[in-house]
C-alpha positions as CSV (number, residue, x, y, z in Angstrom):
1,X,159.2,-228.6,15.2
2,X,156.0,-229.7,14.1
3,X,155.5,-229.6,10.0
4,X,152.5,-227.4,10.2
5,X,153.4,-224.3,12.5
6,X,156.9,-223.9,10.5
7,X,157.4,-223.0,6.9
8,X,160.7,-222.1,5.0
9,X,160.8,-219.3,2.8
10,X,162.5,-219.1,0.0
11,X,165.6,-217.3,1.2
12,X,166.2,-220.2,3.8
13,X,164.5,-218.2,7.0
14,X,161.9,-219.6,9.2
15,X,158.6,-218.4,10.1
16,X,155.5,-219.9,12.0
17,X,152.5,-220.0,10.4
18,X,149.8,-217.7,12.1
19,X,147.0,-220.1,13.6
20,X,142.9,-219.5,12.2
21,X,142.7,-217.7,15.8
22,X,145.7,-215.1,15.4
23,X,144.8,-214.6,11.8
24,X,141.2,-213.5,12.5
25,X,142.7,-211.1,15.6
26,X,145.1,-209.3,13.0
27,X,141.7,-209.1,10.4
28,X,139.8,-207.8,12.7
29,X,142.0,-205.1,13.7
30,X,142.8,-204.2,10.1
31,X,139.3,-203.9,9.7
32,X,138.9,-201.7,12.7
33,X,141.6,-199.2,11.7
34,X,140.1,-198.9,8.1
35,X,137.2,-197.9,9.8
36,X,139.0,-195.4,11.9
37,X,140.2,-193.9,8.9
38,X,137.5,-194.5,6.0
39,X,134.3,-194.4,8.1
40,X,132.1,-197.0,5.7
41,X,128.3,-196.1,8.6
42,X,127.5,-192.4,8.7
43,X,126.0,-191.5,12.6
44,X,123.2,-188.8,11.6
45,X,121.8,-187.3,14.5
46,X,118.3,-186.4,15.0
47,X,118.2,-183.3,14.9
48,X,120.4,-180.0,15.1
49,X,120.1,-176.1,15.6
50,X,122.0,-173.5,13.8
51,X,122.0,-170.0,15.0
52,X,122.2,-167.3,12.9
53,X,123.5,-163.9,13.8
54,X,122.6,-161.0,11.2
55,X,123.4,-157.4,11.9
56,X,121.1,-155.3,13.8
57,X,117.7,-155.0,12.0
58,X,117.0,-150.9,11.8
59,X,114.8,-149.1,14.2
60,X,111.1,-150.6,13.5
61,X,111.8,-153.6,11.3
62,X,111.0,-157.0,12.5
63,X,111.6,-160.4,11.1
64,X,108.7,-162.4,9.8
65,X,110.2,-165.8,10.0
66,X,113.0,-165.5,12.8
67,X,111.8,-169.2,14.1
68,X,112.0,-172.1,11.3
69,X,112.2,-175.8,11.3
70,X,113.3,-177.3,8.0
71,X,112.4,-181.0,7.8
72,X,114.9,-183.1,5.4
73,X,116.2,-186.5,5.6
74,X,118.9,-185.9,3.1
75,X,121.9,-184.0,5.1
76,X,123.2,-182.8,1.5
77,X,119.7,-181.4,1.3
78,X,119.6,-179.6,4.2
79,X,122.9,-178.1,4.4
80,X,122.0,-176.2,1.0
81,X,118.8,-175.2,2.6
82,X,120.6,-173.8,6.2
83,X,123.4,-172.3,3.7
84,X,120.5,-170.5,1.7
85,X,118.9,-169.4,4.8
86,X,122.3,-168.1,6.1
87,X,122.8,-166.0,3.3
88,X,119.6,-164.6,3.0
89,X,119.2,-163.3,6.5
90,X,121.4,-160.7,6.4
91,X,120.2,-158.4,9.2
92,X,118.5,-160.0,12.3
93,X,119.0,-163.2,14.4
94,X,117.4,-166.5,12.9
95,X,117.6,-169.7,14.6
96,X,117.1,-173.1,12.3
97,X,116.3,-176.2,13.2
98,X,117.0,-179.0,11.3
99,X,115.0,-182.4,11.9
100,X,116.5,-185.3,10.3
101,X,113.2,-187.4,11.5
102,X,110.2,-187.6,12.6
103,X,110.4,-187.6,15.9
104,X,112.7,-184.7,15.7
105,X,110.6,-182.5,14.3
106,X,107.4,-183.1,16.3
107,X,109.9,-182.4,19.0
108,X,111.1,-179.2,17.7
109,X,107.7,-178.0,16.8
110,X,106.5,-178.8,20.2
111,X,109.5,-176.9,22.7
112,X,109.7,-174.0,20.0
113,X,108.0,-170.7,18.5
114,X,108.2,-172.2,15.0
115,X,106.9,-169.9,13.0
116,X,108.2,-171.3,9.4
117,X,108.4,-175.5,8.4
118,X,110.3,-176.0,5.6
119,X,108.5,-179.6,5.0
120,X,110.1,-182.4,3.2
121,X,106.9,-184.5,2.0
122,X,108.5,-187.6,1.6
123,X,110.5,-188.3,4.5
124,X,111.6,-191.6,5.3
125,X,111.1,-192.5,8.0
126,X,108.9,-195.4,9.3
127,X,107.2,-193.1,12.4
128,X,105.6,-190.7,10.0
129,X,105.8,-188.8,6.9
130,X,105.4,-184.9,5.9
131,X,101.9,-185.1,5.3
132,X,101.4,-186.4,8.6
133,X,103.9,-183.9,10.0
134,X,101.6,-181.0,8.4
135,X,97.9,-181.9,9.5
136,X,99.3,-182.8,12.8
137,X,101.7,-179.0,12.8
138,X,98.3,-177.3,11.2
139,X,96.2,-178.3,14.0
140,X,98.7,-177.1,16.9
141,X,99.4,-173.5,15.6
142,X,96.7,-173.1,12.4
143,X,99.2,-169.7,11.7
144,X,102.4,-171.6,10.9
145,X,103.8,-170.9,7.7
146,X,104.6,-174.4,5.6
147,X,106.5,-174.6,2.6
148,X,106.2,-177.9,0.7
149,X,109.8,-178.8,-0.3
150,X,109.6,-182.3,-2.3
151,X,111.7,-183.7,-5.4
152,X,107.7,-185.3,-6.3
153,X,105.5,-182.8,-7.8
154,X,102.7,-185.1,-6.3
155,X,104.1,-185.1,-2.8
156,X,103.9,-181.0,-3.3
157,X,100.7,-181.2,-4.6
158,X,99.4,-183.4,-1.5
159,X,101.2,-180.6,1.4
160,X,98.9,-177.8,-0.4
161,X,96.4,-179.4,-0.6
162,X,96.7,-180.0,3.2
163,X,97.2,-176.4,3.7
164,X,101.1,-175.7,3.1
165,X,101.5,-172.1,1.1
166,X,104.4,-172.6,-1.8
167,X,106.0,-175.1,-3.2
168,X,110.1,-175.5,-3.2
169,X,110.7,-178.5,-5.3
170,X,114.2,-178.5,-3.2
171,X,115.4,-175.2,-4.8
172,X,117.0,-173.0,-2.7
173,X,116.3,-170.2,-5.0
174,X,113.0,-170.8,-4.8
175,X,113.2,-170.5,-1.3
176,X,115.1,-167.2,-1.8
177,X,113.0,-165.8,-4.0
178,X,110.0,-166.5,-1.3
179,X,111.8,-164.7,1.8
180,X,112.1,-161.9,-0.8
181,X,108.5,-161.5,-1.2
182,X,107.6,-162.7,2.5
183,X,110.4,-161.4,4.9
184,X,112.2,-158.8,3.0
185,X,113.4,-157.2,6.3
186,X,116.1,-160.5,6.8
187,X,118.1,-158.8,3.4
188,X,117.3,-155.4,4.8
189,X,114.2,-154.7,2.5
């Protein structure tokens, strides 16, 4: 046998060397079954809808805000803000959707009755940002209620100053505390 494709342990048994070839195949599928099991890429979609089922609203109560788009690039984010939403609405149906982008959202806000955007101002996202989002969202449907929801104090400052009502800062109280006064007919007020 050739010297380099056999080796001798040290308890006296033979094995063959793997060639450059074999050992990359072996890598590679090590590599793809770490994957398979400890996911290193996260696939985000788009965008999502959540539907919310309340009980019945009493005779003569109507929601406000039964429509809403919450814009956020940050899935922790937004989960806190659909959970907060969730528990608010008590009574009625409410349906949320969620735009991780851009694109999403003008979607969203162009097939649906949105009638609340929950606006991240600084959304990455190389398309567009949240101030675009809200001139452009303004100008379609000058009724729409925006809430400026942005870590930046500036970045708030700039969606009220383009016409968005309140200010979240990413607080989901806050954003409880603004259905109470708005839509008090979602915790059966």
């Amino acid at each position: 046998m050739p010297k380099e494709i056999q080796s001798i342990n040290n308890d006296g048994r033979n094995y063959q060397k793997p060639s450059e070839r074999t050992a990359r195949f072996i890598l590679g599928i090590l590599g793809w079954i770490k994957d398979i099991f400890n996911p290193t890429r996260t696939v985000l979609p788009r965008g999502q809808v959540f539907q919310h089922q309340g009980c019945n609203l009493a005779a003569g109560k109507v929601l406000r805000y039964s429509r809403i788009l919450l814009v956020e690039d940050e899935p922790n984010i937004a989960q806190g803000f659909i959970n907060a939403i969730n528990n608010y609405y008590v009574f009625g149906p409410v349906k949320i959707h969620v735009a991780y982008a851009y694109d999403a959202a003008l979607r969203f806000f162009d097939n649906e009755d949105i009638n609340l955007v929950i606006m991240d101002a600084d959304l990455d996202d190389l398309d567009g940002d949240g101030a675009t989002l809200t001139r452009i969202f303004l100008a379609k449907s000058p009724g729409v209620t925006i809430l400026a929801n942005s870590s930046s104090r500036i970045s708030n400052l700039q969606l009220t100053g383009l016409g968005a009502l309140e200010t979240l800062g990413k607080s989901t109280e806050k954003l409880t505390s603004w259905l109470m006064l708005n839509d008090p007919a979602g915790s059966g007020g």
